[in-house]
ZAVO-109821 format. One record per residue (C-alpha): x, y, z; residue number from 1. Coordinates in steps of 0.05 Angstrom, whole numbers. Example, Ala and Ser with C-alpha at 12.3 -4.5 7.8 and 13.67 -1.06 7.14 Angstrom:
BEGIN
246|-90|156|1
273|-21|143|2
//
This chain:
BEGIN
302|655|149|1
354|599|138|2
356|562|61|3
372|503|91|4
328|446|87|5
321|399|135|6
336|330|148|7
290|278|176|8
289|259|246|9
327|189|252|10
267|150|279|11
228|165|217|12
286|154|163|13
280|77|132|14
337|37|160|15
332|-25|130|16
336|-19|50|17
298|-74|14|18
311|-103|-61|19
270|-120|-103|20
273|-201|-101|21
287|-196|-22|22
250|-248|23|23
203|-216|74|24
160|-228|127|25
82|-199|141|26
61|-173|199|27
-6|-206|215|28
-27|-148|264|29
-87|-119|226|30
-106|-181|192|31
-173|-205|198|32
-169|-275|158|33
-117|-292|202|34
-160|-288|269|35
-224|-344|227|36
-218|-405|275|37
-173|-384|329|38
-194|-361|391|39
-154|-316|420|40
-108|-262|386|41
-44|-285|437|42
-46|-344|392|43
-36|-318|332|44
30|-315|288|45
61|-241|297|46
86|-246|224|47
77|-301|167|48
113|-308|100|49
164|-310|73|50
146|-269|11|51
182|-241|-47|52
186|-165|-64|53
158|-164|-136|54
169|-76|-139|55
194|-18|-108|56
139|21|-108|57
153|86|-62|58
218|89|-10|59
158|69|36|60
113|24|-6|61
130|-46|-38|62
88|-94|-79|63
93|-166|-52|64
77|-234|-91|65
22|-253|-46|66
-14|-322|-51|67
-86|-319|-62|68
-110|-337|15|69
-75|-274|39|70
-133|-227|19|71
-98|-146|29|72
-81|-108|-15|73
-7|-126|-52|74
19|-52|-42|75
43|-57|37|76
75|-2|80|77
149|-18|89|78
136|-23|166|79
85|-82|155|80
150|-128|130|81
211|-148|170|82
270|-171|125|83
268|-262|128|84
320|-295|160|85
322|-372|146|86
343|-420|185|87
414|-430|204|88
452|-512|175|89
442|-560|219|90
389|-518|264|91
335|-562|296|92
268|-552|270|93
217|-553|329|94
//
């Protein structure tokens, strides 16, 4: 038997490293409050924020400040979030 311990596959190993204070995004998939008054589910935002990482919780968990509408839980699995990107000077809003 070989000591040597073995490394994670790449497609499970996190490769995008988030700070606390970093602006994210929330994936709505899974969220029911999102769906009250819409009709269909193609209509819906994919992801809504941007939020602020308030903790590092686990390398897969962070703890998000969350307004009071969004009703989850503030603990979220790091492949709920997508880093933010704001918009670019003198992009057109639309």
């Amino acid at each position: 038997m070989s000591t040597q311990t073995r490394s994670r596959p790449k497609s499970l190993q996190s490769k995008v490293l988030h700070k606390v204070e970093d602006l994210v995004i929330l994936s709505t998939k899974d969220l029911k409050y999102q769906m009250v008054g819409r009709r269909t589910e193609k209509l819906t935002e994919r992801f809504i924020g941007s939020y602020k990482i308030k903790k590092i919780v686990l390398s897969n968990a962070v703890e998000l400040e969350l307004p009071s509408i969004v009703k989850i839980h503030l603990v979220v699995n790091v492949s709920r979030i997508q880093r933010y990107v704001g918009q670019v000077e003198g992009q057109r809003k639309e």
